[in-house]
C-alpha positions in Angstrom: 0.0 0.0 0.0 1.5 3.5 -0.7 1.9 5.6 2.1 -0.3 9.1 2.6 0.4 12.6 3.2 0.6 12.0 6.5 2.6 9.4 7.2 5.0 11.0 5.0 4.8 14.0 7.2 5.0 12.1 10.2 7.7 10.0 9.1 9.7 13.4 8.4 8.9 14.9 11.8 10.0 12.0 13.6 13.1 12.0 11.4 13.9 15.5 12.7 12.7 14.9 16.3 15.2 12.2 16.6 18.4 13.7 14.4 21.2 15.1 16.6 21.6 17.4 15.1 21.1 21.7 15.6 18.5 22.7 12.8 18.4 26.3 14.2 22.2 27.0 13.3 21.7 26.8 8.8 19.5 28.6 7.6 18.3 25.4 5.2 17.7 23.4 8.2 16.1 26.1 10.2 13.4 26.7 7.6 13.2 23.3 7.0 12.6 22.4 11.0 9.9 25.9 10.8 7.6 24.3 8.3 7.4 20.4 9.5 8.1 20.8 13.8 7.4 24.6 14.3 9.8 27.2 16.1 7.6 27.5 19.5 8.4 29.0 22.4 7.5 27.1 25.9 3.9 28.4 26.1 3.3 27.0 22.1 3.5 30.5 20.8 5.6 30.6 17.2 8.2 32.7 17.6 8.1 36.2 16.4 10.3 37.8 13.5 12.9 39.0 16.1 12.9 36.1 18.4 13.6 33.8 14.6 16.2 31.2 15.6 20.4 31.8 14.7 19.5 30.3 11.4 17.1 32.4 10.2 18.3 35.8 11.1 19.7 36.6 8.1 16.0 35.4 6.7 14.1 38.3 5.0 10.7 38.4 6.6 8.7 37.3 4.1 10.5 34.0 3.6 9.8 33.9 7.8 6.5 34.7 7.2 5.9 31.7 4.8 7.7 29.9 6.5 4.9 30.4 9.2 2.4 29.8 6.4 3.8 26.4 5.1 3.7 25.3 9.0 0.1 26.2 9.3 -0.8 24.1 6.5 1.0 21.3 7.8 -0.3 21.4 10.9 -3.9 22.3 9.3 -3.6 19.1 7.0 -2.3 16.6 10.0 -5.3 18.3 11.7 -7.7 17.1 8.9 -5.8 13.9 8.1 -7.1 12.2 11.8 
């Protein structure tokens, strides 16, 4: 059977969840993280354009800003998907 939506989402957030790696140092890796996990703070809050992980700061805001988009829809799919 070929796999949905999302399990391929979920089989790419798990992916990140468990890499050792820091995806807030590249910029790549940092947008990357922002559209599948999300850059929350503690309370579940998405960071704001000034509190953008080390990554991202050299990100103009528009590319932060859909980056916030692209997350929305993923989350907004997985939402629908259940």
């Amino acid at each position: 059977m070929k796999p949905d939506l999302k399990t391929v989402i979920q089989s790419l957030q798990t992916t990140i969840a468990f890499d050792s790696r820091d995806w807030s140092i590249d910029k790549r890796l940092a947008w990357i993280y922002g559209v599948l996990m999300g850059w929350d703070d503690e309370a579940g809050e998405p960071f704001t354009f000034e509190d953008r992980p080390k990554g991202l700061r050299d990100c103009p805001k528009e590319d932060y800003e859909r980056m916030h988009e692209y997350r929305a829809i993923v989350r907004q799919y997985k939402q629908s998907a259940d």
